[in-house]
C-alpha positions as YAML, in Angstrom:
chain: A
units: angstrom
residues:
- id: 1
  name: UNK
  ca: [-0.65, -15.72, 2.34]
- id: 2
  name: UNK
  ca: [1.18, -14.77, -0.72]
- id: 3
  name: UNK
  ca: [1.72, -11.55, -1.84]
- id: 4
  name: UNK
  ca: [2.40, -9.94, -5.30]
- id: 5
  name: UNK
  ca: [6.00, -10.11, -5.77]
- id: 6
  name: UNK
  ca: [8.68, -7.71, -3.70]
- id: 7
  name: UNK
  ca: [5.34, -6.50, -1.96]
- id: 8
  name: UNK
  ca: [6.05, -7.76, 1.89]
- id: 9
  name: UNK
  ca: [9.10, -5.47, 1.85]
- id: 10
  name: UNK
  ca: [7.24, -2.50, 2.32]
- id: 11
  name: UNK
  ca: [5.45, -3.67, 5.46]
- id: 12
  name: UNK
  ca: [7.37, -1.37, 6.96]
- id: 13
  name: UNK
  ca: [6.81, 1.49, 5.39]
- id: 14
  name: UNK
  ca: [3.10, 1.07, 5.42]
- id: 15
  name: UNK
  ca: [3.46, 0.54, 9.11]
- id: 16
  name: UNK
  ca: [4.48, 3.77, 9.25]
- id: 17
  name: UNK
  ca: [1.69, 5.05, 6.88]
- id: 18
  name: UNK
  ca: [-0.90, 3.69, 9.24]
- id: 19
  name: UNK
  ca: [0.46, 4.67, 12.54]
- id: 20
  name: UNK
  ca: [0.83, 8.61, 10.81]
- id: 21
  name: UNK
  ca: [-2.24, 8.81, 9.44]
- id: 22
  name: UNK
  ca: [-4.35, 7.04, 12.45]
- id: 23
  name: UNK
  ca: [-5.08, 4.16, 11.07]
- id: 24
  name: UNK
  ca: [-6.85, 0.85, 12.85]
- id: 25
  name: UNK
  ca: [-6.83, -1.85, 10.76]
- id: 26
  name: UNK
  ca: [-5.65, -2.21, 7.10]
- id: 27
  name: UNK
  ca: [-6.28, -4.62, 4.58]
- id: 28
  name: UNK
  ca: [-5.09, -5.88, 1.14]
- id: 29
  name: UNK
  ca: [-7.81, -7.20, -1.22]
- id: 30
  name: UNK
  ca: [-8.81, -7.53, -4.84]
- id: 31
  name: UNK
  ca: [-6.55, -9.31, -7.37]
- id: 32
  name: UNK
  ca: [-2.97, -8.64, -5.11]
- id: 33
  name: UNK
  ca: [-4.40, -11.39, -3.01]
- id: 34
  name: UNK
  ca: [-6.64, -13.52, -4.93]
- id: 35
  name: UNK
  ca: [-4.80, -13.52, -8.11]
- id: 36
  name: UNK
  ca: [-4.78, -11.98, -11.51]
- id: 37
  name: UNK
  ca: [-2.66, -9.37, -10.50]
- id: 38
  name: UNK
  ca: [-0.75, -7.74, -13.98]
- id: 39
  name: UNK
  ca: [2.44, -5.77, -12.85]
- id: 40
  name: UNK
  ca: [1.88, -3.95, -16.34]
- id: 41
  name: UNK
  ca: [-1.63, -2.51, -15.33]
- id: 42
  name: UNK
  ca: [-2.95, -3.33, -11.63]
- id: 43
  name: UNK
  ca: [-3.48, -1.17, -8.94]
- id: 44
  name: UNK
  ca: [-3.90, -2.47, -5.43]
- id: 45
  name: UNK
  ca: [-7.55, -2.02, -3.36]
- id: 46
  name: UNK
  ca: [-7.17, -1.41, 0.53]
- id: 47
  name: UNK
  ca: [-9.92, -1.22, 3.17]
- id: 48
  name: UNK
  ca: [-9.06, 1.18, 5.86]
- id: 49
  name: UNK
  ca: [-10.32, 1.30, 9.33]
- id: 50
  name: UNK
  ca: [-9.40, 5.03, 10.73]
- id: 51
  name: UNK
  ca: [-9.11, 5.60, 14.38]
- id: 52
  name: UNK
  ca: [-9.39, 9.38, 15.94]
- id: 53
  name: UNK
  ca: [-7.87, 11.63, 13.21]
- id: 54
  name: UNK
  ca: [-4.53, 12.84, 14.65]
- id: 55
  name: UNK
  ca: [-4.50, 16.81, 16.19]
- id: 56
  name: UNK
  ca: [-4.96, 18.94, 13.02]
- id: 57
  name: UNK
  ca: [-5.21, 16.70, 10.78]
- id: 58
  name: UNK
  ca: [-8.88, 16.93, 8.51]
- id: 59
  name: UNK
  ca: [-10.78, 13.72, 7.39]
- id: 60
  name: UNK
  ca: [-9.44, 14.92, 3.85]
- id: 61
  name: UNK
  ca: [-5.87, 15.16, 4.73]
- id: 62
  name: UNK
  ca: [-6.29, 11.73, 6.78]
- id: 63
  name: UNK
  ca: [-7.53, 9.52, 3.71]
- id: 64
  name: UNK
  ca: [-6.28, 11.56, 1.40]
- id: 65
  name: UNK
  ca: [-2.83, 11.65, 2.89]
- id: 66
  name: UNK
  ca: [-2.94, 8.02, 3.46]
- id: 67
  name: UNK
  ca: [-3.74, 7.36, 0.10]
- id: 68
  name: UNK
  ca: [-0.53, 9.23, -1.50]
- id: 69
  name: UNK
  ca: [1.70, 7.87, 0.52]
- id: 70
  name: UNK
  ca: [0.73, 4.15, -0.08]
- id: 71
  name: UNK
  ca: [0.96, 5.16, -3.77]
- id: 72
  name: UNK
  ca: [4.34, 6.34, -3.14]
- id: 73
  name: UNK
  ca: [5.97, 3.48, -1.09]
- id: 74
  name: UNK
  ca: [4.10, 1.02, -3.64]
- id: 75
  name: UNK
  ca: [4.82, 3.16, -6.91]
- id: 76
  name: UNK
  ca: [1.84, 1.97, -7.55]
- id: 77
  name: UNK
  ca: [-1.77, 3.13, -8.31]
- id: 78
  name: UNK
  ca: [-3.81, 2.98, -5.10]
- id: 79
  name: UNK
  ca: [-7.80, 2.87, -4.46]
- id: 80
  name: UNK
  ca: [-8.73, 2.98, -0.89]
- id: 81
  name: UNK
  ca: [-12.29, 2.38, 0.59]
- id: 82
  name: UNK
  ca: [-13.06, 3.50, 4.29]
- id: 83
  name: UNK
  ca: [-14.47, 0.91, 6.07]
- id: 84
  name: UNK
  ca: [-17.24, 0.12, 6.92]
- id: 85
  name: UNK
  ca: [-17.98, 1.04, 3.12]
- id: 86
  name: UNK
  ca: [-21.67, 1.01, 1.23]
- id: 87
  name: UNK
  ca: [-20.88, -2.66, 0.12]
- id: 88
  name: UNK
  ca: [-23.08, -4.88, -1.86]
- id: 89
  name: UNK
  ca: [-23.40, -8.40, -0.61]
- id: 90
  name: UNK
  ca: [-21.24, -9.90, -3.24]
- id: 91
  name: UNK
  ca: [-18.47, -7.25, -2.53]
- id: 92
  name: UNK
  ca: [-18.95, -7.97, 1.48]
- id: 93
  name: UNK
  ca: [-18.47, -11.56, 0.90]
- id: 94
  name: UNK
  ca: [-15.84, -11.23, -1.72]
- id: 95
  name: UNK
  ca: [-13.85, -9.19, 0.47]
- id: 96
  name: UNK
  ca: [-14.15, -11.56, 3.46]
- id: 97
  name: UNK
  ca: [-12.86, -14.55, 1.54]
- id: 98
  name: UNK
  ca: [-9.87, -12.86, 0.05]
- id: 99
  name: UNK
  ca: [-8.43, -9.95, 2.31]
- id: 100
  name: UNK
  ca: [-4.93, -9.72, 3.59]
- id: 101
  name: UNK
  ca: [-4.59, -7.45, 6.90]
- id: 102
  name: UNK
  ca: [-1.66, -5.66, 6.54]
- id: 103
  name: UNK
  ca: [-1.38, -3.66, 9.41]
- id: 104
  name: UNK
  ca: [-3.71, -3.59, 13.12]
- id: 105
  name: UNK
  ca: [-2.86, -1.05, 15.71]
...
């Protein structure tokens, strides 16, 4: 699958997001993978699976924490929906067809 440009560089990095923050599964979706993306005014959407919060860590920090760090590997604007999320059935299907998993533990 193709990415947004320079993005697959910073597998990494979210690698090391996921695994700090207790993450499952991660996914890319929205217009980074199905197209459309503007680098002048797009943010990126990921669904997050969360495992067991790590010791001491709050629900808050986890997603929350998550959530700043993508922003500030990507430099980028990030929205982040837990899954499994309230979805409509247009969302659940729109997702399935175009979702990029970034990271699995």
């Amino acid at each position: 699958m193709e990415y947004v440009p320079d993005f697959k560089e910073h597998l990494a990095e979210i690698g090391a997001a996921c695994r700090r923050f207790g993450v499952r599964r991660l996914w890319l979706f929205g217009s980074a993978v199905k197209g459309g993306w503007d680098p002048s005014s797009s943010d990126f959407d990921f669904m997050v699976d969360f495992g067991p919060r790590p010791l001491g860590m709050s629900a808050l920090e986890q997603f929350f924490g998550l959530q700043r760090e993508l922003e500030a590997v990507l430099d980028r604007r990030v929205d982040l929906v837990e899954f499994p999320a309230e979805r409509n059935a247009f969302f659940e299907r729109d997702f399935e067809r175009h979702k990029a998993e970034l990271y699995a533990a």
